[in-house]
KEPAZA-851619 format. One record per residue: residue in three letters; x, y, z of N, C-alpha, C, O in turn. Coordinates in nm, 4 decimals. Example, Ala and Ser with C-alpha at 12.3 -4.5 7.8 and 13.67 -1.06 7.14 Angstrom:
2
PAFI   vovex       n.xx       n.yy       n.zz      ca.xx      ca.yy      ca.zz       c.xx       c.yy       c.zz       o.xx       o.yy       o.zz
PAFI     ALA     1.3190    -0.5690     0.7800     1.2300    -0.4500     0.7800     1.3200    -0.3300     0.7800     1.4236    -0.3319     0.8465
PAFI     SER     1.2850    -0.2250     0.7080     1.3670    -0.1060     0.7140     1.2900     0.0030     0.7870     1.3409     0.1138     0.8039
//
This chain:
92
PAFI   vovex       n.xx       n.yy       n.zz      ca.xx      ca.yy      ca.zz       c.xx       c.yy       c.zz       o.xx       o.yy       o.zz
PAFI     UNK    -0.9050    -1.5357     0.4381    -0.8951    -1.4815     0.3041    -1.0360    -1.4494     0.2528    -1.1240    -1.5299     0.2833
PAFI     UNK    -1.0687    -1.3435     0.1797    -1.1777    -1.3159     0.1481    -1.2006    -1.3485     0.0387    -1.1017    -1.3285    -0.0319
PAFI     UNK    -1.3128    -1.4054    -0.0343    -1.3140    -1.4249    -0.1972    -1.3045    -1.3341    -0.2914    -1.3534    -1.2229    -0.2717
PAFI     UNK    -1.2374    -1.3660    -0.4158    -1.2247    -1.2665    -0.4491    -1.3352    -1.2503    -0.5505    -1.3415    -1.1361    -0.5960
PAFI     UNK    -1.4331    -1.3450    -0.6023    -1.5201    -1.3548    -0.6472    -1.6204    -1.2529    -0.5993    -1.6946    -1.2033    -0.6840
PAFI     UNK    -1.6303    -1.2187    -0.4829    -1.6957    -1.1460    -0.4035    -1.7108    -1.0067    -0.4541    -1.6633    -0.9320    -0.3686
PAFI     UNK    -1.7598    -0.9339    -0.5637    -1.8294    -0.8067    -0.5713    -1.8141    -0.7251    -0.5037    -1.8885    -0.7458    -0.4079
PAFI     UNK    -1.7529    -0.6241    -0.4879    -1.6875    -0.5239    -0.3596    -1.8327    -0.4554    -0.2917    -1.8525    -0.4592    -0.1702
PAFI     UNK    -1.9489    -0.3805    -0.4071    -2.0326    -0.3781    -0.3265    -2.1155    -0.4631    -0.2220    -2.1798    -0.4152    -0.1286
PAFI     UNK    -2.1028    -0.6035    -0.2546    -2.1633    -0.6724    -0.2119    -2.1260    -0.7943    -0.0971    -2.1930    -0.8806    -0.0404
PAFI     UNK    -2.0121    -0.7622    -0.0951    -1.9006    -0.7798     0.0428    -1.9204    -0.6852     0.1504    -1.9104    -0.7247     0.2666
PAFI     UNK    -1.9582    -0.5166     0.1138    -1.9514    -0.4532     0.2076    -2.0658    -0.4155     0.2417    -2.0969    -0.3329     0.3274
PAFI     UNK    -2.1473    -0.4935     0.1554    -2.3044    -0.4854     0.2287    -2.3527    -0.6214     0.3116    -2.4609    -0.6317     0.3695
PAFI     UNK    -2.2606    -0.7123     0.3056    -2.3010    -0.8080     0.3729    -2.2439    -0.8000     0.5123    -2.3058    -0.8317     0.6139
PAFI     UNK    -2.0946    -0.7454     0.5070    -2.0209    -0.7354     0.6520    -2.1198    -0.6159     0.7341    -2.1505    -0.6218     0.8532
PAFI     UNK    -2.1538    -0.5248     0.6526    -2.1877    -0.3997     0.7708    -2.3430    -0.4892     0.8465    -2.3774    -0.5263     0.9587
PAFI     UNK    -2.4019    -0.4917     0.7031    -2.5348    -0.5971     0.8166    -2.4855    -0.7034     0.8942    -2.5451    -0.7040     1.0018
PAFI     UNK    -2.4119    -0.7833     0.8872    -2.3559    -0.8721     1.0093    -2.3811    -0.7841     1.1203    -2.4456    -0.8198     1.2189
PAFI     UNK    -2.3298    -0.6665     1.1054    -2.2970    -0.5548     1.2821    -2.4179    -0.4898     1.2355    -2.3235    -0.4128     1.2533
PAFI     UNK    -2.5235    -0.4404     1.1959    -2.6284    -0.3598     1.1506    -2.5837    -0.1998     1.2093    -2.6183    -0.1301     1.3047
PAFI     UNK    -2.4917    -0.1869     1.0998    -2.3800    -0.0889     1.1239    -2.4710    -0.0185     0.9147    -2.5114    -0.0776     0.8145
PAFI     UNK    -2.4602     0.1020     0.9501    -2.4839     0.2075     0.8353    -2.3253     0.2271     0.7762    -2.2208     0.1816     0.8226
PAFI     UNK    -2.3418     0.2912     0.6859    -2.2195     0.3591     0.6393    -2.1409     0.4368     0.7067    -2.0226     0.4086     0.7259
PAFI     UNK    -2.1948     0.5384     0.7484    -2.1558     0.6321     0.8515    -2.1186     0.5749     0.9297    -2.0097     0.6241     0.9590
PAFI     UNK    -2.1484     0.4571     1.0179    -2.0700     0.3586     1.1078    -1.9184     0.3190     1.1150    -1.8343     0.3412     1.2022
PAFI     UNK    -1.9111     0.2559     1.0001    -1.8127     0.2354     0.9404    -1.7016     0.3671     0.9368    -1.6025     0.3823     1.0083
PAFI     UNK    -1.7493     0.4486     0.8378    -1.6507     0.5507     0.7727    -1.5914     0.6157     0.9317    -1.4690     0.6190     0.9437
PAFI     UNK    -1.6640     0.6583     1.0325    -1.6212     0.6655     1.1915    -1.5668     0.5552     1.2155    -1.4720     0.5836     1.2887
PAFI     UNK    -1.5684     0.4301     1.1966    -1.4607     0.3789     1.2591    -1.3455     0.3385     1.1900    -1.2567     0.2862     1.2572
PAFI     UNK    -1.3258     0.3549     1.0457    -1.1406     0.3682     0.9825    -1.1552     0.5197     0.9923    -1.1407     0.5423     0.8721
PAFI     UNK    -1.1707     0.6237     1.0390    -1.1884     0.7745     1.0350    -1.1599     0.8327     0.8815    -1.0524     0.8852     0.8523
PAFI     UNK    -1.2525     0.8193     0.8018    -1.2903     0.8624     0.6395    -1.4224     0.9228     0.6735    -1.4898     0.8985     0.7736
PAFI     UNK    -1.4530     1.0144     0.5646    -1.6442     1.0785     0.5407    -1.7089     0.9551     0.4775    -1.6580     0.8913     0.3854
PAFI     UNK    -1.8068     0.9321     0.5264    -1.8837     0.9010     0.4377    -1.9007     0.8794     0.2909    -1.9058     0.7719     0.2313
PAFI     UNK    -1.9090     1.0064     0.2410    -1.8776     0.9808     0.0765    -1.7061     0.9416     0.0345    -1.6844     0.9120    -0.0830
PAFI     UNK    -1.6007     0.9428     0.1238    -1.4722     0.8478     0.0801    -1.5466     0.6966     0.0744    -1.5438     0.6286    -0.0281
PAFI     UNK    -1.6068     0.6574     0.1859    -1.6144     0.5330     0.1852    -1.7411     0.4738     0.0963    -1.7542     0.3566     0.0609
PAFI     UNK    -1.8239     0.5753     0.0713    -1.9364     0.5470    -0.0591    -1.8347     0.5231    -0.1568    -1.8656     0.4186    -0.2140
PAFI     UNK    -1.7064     0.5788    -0.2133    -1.6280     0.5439    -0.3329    -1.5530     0.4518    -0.3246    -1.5002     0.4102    -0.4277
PAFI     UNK    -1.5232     0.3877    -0.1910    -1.4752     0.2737    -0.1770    -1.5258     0.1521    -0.2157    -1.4837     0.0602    -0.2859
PAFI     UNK    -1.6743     0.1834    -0.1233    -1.7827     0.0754    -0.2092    -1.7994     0.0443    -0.3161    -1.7987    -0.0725    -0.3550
PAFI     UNK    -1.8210     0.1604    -0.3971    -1.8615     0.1491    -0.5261    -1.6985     0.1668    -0.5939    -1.6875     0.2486    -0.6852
PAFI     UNK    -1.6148     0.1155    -0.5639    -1.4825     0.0735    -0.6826    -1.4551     0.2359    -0.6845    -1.3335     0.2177    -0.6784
PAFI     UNK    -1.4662     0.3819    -0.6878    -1.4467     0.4425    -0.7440    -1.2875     0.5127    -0.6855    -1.2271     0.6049    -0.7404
PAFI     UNK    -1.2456     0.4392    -0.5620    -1.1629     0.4612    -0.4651    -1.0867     0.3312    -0.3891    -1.1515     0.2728    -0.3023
PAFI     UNK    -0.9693     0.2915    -0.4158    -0.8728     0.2306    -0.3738    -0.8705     0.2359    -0.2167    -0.8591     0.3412    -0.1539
PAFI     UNK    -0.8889     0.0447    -0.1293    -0.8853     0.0690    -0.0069    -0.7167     0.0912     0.0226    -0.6453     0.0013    -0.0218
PAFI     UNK    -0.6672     0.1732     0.0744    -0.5235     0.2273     0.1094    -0.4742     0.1099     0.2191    -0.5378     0.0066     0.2403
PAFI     UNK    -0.3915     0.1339     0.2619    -0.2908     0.0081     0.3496    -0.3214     0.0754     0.5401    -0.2880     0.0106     0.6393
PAFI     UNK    -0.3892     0.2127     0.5444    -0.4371     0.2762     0.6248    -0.5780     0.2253     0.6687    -0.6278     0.2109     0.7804
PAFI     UNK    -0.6404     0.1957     0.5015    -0.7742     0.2097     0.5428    -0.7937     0.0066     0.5548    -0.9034    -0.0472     0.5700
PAFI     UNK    -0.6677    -0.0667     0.5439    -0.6774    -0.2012     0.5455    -0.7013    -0.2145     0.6879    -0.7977    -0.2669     0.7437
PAFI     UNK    -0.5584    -0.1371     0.7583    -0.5248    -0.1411     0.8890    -0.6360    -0.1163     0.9891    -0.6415    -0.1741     1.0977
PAFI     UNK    -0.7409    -0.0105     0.9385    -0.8192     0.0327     1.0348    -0.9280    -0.0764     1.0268    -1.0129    -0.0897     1.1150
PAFI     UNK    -0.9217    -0.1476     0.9251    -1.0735    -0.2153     0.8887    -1.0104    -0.3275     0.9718    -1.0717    -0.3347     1.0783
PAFI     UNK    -0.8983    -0.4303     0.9637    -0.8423    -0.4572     1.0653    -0.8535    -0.4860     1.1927    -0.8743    -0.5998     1.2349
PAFI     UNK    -0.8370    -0.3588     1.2806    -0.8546    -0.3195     1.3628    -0.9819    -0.3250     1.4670    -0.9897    -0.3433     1.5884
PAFI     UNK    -1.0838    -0.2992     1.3561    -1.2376    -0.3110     1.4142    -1.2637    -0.4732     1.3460    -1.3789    -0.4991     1.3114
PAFI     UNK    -1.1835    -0.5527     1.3325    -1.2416    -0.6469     1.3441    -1.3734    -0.6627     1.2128    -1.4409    -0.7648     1.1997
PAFI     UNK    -1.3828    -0.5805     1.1555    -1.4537    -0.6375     1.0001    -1.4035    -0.7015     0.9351    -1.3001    -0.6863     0.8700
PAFI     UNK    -1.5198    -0.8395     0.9516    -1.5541    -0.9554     0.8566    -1.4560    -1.0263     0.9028    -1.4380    -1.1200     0.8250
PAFI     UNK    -1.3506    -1.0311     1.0285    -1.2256    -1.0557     1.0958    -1.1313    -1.0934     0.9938    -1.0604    -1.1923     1.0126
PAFI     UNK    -1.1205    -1.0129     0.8676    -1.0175    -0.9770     0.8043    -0.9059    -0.9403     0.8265    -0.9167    -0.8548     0.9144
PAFI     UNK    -0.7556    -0.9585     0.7882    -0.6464    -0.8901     0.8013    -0.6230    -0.8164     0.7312    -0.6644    -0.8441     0.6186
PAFI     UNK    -0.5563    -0.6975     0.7421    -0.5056    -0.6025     0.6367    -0.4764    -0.6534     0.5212    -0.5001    -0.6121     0.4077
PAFI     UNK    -0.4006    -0.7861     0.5744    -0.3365    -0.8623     0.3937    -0.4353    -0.9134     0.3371    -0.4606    -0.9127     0.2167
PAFI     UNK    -0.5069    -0.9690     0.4399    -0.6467    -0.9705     0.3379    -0.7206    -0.9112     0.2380    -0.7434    -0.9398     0.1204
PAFI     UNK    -0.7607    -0.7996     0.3307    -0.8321    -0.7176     0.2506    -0.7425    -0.6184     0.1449    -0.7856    -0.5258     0.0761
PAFI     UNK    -0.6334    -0.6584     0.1532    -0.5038    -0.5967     0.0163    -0.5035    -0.6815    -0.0833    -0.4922    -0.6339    -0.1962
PAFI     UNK    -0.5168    -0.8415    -0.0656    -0.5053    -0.9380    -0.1554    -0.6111    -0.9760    -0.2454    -0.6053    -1.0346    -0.3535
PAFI     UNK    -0.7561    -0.9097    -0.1482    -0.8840    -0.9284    -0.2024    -0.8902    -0.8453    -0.3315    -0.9312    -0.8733    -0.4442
PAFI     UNK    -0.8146    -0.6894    -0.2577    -0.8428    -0.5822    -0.3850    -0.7646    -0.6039    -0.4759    -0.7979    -0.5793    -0.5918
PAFI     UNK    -0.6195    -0.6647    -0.4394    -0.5276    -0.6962    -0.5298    -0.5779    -0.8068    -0.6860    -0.5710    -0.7632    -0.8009
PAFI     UNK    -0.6161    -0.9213    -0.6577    -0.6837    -1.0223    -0.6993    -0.8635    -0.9315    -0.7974    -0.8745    -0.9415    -0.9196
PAFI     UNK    -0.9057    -0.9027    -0.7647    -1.0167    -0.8367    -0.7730    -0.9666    -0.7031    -0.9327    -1.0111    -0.7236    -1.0456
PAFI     UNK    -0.9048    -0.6224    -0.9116    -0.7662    -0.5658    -0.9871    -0.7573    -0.5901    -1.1332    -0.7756    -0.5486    -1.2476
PAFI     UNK    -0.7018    -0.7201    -1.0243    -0.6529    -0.8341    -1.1707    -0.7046    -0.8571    -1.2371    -0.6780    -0.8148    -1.3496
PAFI     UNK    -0.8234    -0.9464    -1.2140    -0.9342    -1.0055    -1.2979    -1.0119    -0.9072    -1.3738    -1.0902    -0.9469    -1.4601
PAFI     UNK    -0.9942    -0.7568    -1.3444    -1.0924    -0.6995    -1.4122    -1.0182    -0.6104    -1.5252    -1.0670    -0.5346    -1.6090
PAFI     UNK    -0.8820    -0.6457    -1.4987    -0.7809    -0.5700    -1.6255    -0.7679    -0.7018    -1.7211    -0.7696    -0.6801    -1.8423
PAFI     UNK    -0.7557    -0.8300    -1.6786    -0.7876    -0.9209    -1.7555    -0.9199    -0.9067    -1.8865    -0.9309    -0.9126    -2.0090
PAFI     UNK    -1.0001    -0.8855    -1.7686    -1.1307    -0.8709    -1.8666    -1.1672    -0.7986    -1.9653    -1.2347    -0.8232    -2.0653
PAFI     UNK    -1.0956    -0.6707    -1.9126    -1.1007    -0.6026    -2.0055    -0.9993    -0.6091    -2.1170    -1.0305    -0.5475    -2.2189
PAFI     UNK    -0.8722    -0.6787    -2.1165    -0.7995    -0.7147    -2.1882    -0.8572    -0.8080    -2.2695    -0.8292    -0.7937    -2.3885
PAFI     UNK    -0.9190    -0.8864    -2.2459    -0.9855    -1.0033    -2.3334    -1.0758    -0.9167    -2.3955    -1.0724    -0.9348    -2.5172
PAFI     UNK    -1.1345    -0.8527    -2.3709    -1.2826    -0.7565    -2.4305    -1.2077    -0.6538    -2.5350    -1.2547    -0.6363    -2.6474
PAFI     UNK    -1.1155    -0.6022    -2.5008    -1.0128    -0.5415    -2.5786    -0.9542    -0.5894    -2.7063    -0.9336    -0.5320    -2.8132
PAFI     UNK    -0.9386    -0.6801    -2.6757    -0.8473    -0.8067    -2.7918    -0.9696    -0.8883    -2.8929    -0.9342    -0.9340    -3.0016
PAFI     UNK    -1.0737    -0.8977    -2.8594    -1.1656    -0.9512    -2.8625    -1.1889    -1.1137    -2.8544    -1.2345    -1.1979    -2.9317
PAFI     UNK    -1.1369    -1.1147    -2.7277    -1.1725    -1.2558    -2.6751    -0.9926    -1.3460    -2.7306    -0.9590    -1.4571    -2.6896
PAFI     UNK    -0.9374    -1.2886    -2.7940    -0.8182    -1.3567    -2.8332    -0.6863    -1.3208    -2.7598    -0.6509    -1.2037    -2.7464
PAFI     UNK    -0.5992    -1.4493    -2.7025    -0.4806    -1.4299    -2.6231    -0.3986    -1.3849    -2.6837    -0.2894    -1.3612    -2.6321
//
């Protein structure tokens, strides 16, 4: 299980240096461009159940698909929370 505490940029900058793998590394091996997977990084793009499978597959961070679904799932959450609290202003 991956934390979900874990910062999406900063999850996927720690796994690719594990393999001293670039971006471009990566995005060739779930088969995405480059700039899909720059928006992945940076939140601006949803990892798909495709792009779980492939990450999967290559064995990054030896994650499972459900993993890395539950991470984003969880991750999601907490930040519609937040903004719900920030919204409300701090009141349930």
């Amino acid at each position: 299980m991956i934390d979900p505490r874990i910062p999406r940029r900063k999850l996927f900058r720690m796994l690719l240096a594990e393999r001293d793998w670039m971006q471009a590394d990566l995005a060739r091996g779930i088969g995405i461009s480059r700039p899909r997977l720059n928006g992945i990084i940076n939140g601006k793009f949803r990892i798909s159940l495709m792009h779980a499978l492939a990450l999967e597959a290559l064995e990054f961070g030896n994650y499972t698909a459900e993993d890395w679904m539950e991470w984003q799932l969880k991750q999601e959450l907490a930040e519609l929370r937040k903004n719900k609290e920030r919204d409300s202003g701090g009141k349930r």
